[in-house]
Structure formats: structure tokens, C-alpha cells
N, C-alpha and C positions, 0 to 999 in steps of 0.2 A: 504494500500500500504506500502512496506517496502520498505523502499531506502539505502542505504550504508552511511553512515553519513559519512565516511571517506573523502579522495579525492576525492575519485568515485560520494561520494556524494554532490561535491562541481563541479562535472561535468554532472551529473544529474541537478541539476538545474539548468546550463547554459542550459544542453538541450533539457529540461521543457520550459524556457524564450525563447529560440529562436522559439519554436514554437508559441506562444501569439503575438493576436496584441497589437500595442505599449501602448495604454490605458492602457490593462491587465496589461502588463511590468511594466508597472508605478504603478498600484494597485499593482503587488510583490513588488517593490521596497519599496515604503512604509510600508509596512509589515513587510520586514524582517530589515528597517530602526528601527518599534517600537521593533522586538524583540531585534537586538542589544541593544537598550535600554532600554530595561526591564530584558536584561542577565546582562547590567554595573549596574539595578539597585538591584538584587540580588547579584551580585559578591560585588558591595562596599557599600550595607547595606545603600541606601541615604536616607534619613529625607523623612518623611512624605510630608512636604512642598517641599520638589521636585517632589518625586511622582505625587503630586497633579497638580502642575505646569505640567509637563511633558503629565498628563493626561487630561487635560482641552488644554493644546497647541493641542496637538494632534486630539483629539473630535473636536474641531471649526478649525482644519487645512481645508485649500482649500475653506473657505467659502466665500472668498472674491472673488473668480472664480465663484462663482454660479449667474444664473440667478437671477434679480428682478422679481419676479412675481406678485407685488403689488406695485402700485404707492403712491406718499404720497397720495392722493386722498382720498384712498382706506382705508389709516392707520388713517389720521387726523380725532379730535376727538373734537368738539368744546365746548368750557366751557363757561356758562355763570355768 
């Protein structure tokens, strides 16, 4: 697909978004949240240790919204 990167194409993806349900929406958001982020982080050249940081926030993002599907029950491990 070739889209207009210009304006046009900052109205294409309003008009991409408005067709998605809001789930999706929110999966774009986040997306084009990491790329801005990964465009400041080749535009100002940031340290490794941010990178890093930036890429492990991201990876474990929303994981405290996820289901338990194991009790401690399930996990506990007994030593004798």
C-alpha cells in the first residue's frame, strides 16, 4: 500500500483509525507512540541504557492489565 506521507497522509490515518474498533485504536496508538520514540531515538542519538530502558518499559507494558491464570497454589514450590 502506498499512502501520501504528507498531510494527506496524516488524514489517511485519521481515516484508517476511524474505521477500527477502539481496542485496535489503542493497539495504533501505541505503535505509532513507540515509533515516535524510536524516531527521538535516532534523531538524538540516546545511550544505549535508554534504549534499553525504553525497550524493556515497552515489552512488559500492559502486563499488569492481564489476566492471573495461575494461583499461588499452582506456582508455590515447597523446600525442605
Amino acid at each position: 500500500m502506498g499512502y501520501d506521507v504528507g498531510m494527506n497522509g496524516v488524514e489517511n490515518i485519521n481515516s484508517l483509525l476511524e474505521g477500527l474498533p477502539p481496542a485496535y485504536r489503542a493497539e495504533a496508538l501505541d505503535f505509532i507512540e513507540f515509533l515516535s520514540k524510536k524516531a527521538r531515538h535516532d534523531r538524538d542519538d540516546l545511550s544505549d541504557a535508554d534504549w534499553s530502558a525504553f525497550s524493556i518499559e515497552n515489552a512488559l507494558r500492559d502486563l499488569e492489565d492481564e489476566a492471573d491464570i495461575y494461583s499461588e497454589a499452582d506456582i508455590k514450590e515447597r523446600w525442605r
